[in-house]
N, C-alpha and C positions, 0 to 999 in steps of 0.2 A: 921282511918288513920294508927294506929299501924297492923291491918293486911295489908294493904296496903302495906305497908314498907316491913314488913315480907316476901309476897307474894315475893316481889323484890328480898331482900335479901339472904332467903332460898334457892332457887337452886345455887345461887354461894357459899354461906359455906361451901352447900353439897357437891359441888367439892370437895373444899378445903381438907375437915374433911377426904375426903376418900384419896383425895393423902396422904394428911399427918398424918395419921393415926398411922402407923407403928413406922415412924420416933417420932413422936408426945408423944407417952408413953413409949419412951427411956430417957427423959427427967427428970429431977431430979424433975423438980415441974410440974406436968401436967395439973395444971392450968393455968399455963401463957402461953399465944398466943402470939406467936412473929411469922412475917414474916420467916423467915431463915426456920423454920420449915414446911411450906407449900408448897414452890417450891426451887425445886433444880438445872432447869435444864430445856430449852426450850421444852420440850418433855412435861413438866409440864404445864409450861406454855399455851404452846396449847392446851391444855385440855382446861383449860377456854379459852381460844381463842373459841374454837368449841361451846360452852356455849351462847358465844356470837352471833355468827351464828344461831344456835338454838333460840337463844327470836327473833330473824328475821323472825322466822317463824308464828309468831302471828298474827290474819288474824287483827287486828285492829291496826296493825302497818301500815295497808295498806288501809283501809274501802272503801272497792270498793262500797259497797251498798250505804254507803252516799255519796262518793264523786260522785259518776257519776249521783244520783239525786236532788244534791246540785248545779249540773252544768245545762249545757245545751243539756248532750247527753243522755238522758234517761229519758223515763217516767215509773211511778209504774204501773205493769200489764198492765192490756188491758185499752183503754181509756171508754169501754163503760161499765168494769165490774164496781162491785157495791161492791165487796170484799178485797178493798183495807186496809191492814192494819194503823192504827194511825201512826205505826213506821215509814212506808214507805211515807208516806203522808207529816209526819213532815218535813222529808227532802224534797221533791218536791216542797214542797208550804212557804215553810223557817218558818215555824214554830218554831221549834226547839228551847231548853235552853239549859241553862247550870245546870240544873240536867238530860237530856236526860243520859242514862246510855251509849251509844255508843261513848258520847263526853268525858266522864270521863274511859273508855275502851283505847279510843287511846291516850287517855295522860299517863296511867297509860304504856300501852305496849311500850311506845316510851324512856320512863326513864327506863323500866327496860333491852332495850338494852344499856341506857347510863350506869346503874350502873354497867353491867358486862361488861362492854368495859371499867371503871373506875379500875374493877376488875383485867382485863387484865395492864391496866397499871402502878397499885400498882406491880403487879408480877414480871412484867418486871424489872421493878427500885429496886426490891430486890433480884434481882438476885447478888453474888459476883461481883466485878469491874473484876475481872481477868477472869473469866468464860465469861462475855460480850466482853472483848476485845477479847478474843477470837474465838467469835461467832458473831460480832458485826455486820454481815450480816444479817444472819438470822435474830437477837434480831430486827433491824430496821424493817426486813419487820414482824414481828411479831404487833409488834408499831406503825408502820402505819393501819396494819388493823385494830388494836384497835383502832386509833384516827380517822382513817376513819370513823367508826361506830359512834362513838361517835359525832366527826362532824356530820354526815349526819343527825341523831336523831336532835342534836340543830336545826338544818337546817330545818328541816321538824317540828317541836314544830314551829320555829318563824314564818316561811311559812303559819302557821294552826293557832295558835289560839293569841287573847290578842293584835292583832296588832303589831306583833313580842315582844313584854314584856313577856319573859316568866324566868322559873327557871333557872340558870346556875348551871350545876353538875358538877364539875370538879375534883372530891375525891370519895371516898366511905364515903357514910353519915353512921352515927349512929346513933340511936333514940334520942340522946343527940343534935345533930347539923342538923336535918334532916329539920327543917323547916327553909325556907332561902326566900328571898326579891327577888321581880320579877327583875330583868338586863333590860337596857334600849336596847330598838331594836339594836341601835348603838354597843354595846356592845356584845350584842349576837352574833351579824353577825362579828365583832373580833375575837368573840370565838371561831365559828365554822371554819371561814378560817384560822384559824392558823391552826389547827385541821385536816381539807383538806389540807394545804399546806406543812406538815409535811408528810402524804401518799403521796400527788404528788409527793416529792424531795426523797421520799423511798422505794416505791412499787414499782415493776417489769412490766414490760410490759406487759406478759407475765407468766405466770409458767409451769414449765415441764405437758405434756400431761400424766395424772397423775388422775384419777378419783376419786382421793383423794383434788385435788384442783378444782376440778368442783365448781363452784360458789364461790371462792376467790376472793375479790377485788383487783384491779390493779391499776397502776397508770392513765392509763386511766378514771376508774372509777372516780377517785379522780379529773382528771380535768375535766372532764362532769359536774361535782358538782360545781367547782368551777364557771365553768363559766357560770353555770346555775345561780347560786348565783350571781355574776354579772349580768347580763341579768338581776334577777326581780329586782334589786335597779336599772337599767336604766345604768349600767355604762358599753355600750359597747365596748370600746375602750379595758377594763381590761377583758373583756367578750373571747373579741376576740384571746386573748392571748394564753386560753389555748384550745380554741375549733379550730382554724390554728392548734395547739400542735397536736391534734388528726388527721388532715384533711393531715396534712403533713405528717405523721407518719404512714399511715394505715398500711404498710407492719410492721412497728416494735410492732403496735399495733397486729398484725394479724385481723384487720379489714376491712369488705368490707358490702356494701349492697347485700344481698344476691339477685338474679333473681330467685331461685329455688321454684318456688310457693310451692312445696310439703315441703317445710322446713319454712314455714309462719307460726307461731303460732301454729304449729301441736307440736306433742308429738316428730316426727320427727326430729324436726328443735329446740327444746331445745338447748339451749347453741351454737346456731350458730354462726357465724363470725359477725354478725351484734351486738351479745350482747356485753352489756355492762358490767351494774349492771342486776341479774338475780337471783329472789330468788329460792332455789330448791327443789321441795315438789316431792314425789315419790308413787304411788301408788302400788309399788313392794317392798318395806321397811316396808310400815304398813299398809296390805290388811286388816288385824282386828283393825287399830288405832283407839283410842276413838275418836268422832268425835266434843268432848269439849273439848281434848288437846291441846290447843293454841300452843301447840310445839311439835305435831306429826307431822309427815313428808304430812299427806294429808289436803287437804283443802275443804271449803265448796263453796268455789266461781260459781263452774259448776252449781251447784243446782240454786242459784240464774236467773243465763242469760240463760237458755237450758229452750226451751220450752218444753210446758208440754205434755201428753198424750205418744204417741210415744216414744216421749225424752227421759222421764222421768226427766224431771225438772218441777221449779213451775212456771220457768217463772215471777218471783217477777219485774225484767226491762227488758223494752222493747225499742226499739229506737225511739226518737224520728220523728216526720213524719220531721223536715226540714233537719235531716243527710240523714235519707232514700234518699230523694229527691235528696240529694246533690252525693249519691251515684251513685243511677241510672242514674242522668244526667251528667257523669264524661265524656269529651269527649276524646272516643281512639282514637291512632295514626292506622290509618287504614294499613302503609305499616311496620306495627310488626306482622309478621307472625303470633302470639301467640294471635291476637284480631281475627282470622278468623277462622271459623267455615266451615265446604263444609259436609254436607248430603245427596249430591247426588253425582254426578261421579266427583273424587275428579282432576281429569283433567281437568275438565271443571270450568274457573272460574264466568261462570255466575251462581254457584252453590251456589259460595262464600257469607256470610254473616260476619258481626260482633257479636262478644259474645252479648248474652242480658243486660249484667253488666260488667263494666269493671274489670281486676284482683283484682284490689287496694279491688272492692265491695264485690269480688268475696268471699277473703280471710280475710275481716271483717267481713260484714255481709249475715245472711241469709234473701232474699229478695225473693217475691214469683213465681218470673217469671223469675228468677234464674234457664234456665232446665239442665244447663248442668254441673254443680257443684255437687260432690256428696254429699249428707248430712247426718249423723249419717249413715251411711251406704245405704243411699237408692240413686235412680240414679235422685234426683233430690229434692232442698228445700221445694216445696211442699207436694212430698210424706212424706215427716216429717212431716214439723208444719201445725197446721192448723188452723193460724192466726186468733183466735177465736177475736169476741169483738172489731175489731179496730187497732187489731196489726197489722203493717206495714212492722216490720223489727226485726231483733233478733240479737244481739252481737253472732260471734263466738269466740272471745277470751274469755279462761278462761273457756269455755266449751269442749268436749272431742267429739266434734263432729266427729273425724278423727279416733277414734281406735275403739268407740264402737255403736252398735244400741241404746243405752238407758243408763242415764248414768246409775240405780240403776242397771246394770248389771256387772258394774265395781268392785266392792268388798260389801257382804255383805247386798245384794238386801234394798239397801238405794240412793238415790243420795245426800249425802252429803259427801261423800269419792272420793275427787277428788284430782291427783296426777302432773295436770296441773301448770305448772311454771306460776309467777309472774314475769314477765317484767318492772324493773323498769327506767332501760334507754336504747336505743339503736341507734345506728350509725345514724337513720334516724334522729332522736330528737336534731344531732349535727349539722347535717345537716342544718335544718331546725332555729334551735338555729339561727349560724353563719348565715344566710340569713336574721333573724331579725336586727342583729347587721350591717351587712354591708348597710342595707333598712337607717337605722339611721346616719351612720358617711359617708354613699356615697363614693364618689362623684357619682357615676350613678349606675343605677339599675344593671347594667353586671353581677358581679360578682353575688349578691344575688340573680338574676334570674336563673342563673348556679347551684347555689349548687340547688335552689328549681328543678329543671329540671331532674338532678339526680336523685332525688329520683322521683319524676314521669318516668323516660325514665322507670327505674325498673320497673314499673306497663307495662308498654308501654300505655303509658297515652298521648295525646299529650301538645308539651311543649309549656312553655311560652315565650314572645317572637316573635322577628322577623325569617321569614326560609322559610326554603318550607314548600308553603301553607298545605301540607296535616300531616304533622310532629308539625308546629307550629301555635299558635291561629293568630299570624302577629297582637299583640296588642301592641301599644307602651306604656311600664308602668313607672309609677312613683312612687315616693316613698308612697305614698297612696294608690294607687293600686295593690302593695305589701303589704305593710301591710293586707292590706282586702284580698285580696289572704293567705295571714301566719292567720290570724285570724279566719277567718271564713270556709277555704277549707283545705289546708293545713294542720295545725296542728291538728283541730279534726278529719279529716276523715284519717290523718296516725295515731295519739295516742291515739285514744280514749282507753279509762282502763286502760292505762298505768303507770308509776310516779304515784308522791306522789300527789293528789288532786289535779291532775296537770292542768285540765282543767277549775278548782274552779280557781286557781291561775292566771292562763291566762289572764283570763276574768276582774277578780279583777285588775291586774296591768296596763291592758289596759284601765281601768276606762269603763268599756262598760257595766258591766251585767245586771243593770237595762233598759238599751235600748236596751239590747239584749232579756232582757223579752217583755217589751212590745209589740218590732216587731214581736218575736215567736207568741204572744199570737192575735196577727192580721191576721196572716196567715191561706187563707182557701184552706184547701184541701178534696178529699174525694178520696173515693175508690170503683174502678170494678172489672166485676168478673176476675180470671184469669186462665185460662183451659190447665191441661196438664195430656197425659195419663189417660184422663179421670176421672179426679178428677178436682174438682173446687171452688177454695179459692177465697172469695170479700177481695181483700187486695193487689190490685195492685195499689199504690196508683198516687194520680194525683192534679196537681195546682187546686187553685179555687174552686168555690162552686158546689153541683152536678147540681145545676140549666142549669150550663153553658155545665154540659157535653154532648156529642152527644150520651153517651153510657147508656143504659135501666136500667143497673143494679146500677148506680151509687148512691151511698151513702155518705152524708156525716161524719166525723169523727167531735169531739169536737177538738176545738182548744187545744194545748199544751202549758202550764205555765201561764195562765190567771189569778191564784192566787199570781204563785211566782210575775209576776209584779207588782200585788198589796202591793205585803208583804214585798220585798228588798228593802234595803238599805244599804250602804257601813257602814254605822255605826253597825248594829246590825246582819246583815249577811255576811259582806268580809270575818270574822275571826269568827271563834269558839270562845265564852267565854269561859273561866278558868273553870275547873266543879266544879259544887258545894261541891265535899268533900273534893277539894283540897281550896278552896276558905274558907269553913267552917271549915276545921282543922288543916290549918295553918297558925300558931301564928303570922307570921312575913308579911301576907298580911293584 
């Protein structure tokens, strides 16, 4: 437990010790540590601000690997290989304790952005009173991004693990006071919206175009949280308050749904108008980073989702076959210029075709009869992957599919040097949010039809709703039918990888995921061949059993989640337990 704390502790002294260095041994007794002599002066301050920024960077602040095979958008490897790791497994089939080392990884990384965000706000509050009133702009938005961070960590602890009982940090601990009594769910979620509601009332909309503020939180970001935080307690009405804040505001937010495909999850499209919260990892900062410094600027995520051979990934998840499905059968709005396709004389519209996948599919995932998407540089998804084993589909987020052939070509013939950003909220997710909430408090589906429609027209997707027939499905919905729309289409097939666990969380609040296992685990599909340019992947995949197909090459796949049905339950897999070093070494549990 004592390196533990250490681990924590030590890079924010090291701040300290080196600002105040100079000042520090002018000091008549240079044993005594007093505030006054650490920071002088918001310039200082920012320092550990940046610090704080920094443990953001930690890939298990984020655990894409468990969260997305904890949920219901990913399976480990191929379904038919036989080389799946225990680690991978654990999560898929809800194995998993509370000594897993991955579960005591994200509790540990998630406090040690609380302790230098605590760090930040010790600084702040020692700064002279005269010096603050003087500055007292800045010192705010300094404040809020520290309590932002600090909020959003509680947030994501109560969201994750113990059934929201988890530690409240509200100080810098010392080994002397470090072990402290779990906070009642009620309490926490006190804590953190005070927390957020202090950035909402002080953050900027906005900060100067400034490549120095690139990935700074805003007030925006602050009520995305908020009202996400309403939303999972159910309390729509407080939900809706500050997600309207954003919906009304885009121009002050400098907010819009982007249309630009070429700026979707591309290296491109970083910090676009659509983001929100965005963490920033750079493969041009640290082309030699060690690729186990949990706070260099690149990341290991590509490695994981990029398929292997060509890619150069391992391909460790792969997607599940019911998203695939839900991809491929997206239905487009045929009169959006951007769904057609002409290969022969582009005058003539009997030439005319619809894309094989719609954008939405296009720009998630790589699918095998995908021909006209370019893929890690080749002029089509197959020329890449080659859907060994039962694979269906392949995440492109988080992968480098768009700048390079492979990723181990990116720096240092490795692919675990990956400089792909982390998207942890955007415009869409507000969207979508607010649609939940007006589904609930009504009076009629309108409004929540509308915002959901927006973010479809963006795809050019056709909407829901009454309209003309070839624009609209002409389904008359209710507030059931929305929901199962937000639940099941919607929300995973815009944010899968996204958020904190976000899809774990979904699932759990809706009280569905053990009958969203079951029903996955009934579904039969299988897969034929798919031929293009002469090459040819069995991985096109199809409803039902092969028995039923009309096609020669058809085979079937194993079904998906067959175990996790067996194995969940809201008691033992909603939440992560407390890990056991935290549980075994301190006093006060």
């Amino acid at each position: 437990m004592n390196n533990t704390i250490l681990k924590i502790l030590t890079p924010v002294f090291t701040v300290i010790s080196m600002m105040a260095c100079e000042e520090f041994l002018d000091q008549e007794n240079p044993n005594e540590v007093v505030a006054e002599n650490f920071w002088k002066d918001l310039s200082e301050t920012n320092e550990t601000l940046t610090a704080v920024y920094g443990a953001m960077l930690n890939h298990y602040v984020h655990s894409k690997v468990a969260s997305t095979l904890r949920s219901d958008l990913g399976v480990p490897k191929a379904r038919l290989s036989s080389t799946v790791s225990v680690r991978l497994a654990n999560w898929y089939d809800h194995t998993y304790n509370s000594s897993d080392i991955d579960i005591g990884r994200d509790w540990e990384a998630k406090y040690t952005v609380i302790a230098r965000a605590n760090q930040v706000i010790y600084a702040l509050n020692s700064l002279p009173q005269e010096y603050v009133a003087a500055n007292l702009d800045q010192w705010r938005i300094q404040m809020g991004q520290a309590r932002f961070f600090r909020g959003l960590m509680h947030f994501y602890l109560h969201s994750t693990y113990n059934q929201g009982e988890i530690i409240i940090r509200d100080k810098i601990a010392d080994l002397d006071d470090f072990d402290k009594e779990f906070a009642s769910s009620e309490n926490v979620i006190a804590f953190f919206r005070e927390d957020l509601e202090y950035a909402y009332q002080n953050l900027p909309y906005q900060y100067s175009s400034n490549e120095l503020n690139l990935g700074r939180v805003t007030k925006g970001a602050a009520a995305a949280m908020l009202g996400k935080s309403y939303l999972y307690q159910e309390e729509y009405a407080e939900a809706q308050v500050y997600l309207e804040d954003i919906l009304e505001n885009l121009s002050e937010y400098g907010y819009e749904l982007v249309r630009d495909m070429d700026l979707m999850f591309t290296d491109a499209g970083e910090f676009n108008n659509e983001s929100i919260l965005e963490i920033n990892y750079s493969i041009v900062r640290e082309v030699d980073g060690d690729i186990n410094d949990e706070e260099s600027f690149i990341n290991r995520w590509a490695r994981h989702f990029a398929p292997a051979n060509q890619a150069g990934g391992s391909e460790d998840i792969t997607m599940a076959a019911w998203l695939v499905d839900a991809y491929q059968s997206e239905v487009m709005n045929p009169s959006d210029s951007r769904n057609i396709i002409n290969e022969g004389d582009p005058s003539d519209p009997s030439d005319d075709e619809l894309r094989p996948v719609s954008l939405r599919a296009s720009a998630m995932a790589a699918l095998v009869h995908d021909d006209i998407t370019t893929y890690y540089q080749k002029v089509s998804t197959i020329a890449t992957a080659k859907f060994n084993n039962g694979v269906v589909g392949y995440f492109k987020k988080l992968t480098n599919f768009d700048i390079t052939s492979n990723e181990k070509l990116l720096a240092g013939e490795t692919n675990q040097r990956s400089g792909k950003n982390v998207i942890l909220c955007r415009l869409a997710d507000v969207y979508l949010m607010q649609a939940e909430c007006l589904a609930h408090t009504g009076p009629d589906m309108t409004r929540s039809l509308s915002l959901i429609n927006e973010v479809r027209a963006r795809w050019g997707l056709q909407l829901r709703g009454a309209g003309t027939i070839q624009e609209y499905d002409n389904l008359t919905y209710d507030k059931d039918m929305v929901m199962n729309a937000i639940m099941y289409e919607e929300r995973p097939l815009e944010l899968c990888l996204e958020g904190n666990n976000e899809r774990v969380i979904d699932l759990r609040r809706w009280g569905v995921t053990k009958d969203r296992y079951k029903d996955l685990s009934t579904r039969e599909y299988h897969i034929i061949d798919h031929t293009f340019n002469g090459r040819t992947e069995k991985a096109r995949l199809q409803e039902g059993p092969a028995s039923n197909s009309m096609n020669d090459s058809a085979e079937d796949i194993p079904a998906d989640y067959v175990t996790a049905a067996k194995n969940y339950s809201v008691e033992g897999n909603g939440y992560w337990p407390i890990p056991i070093d935290e549980s075994q070494s301190n006093s006060k549990l």
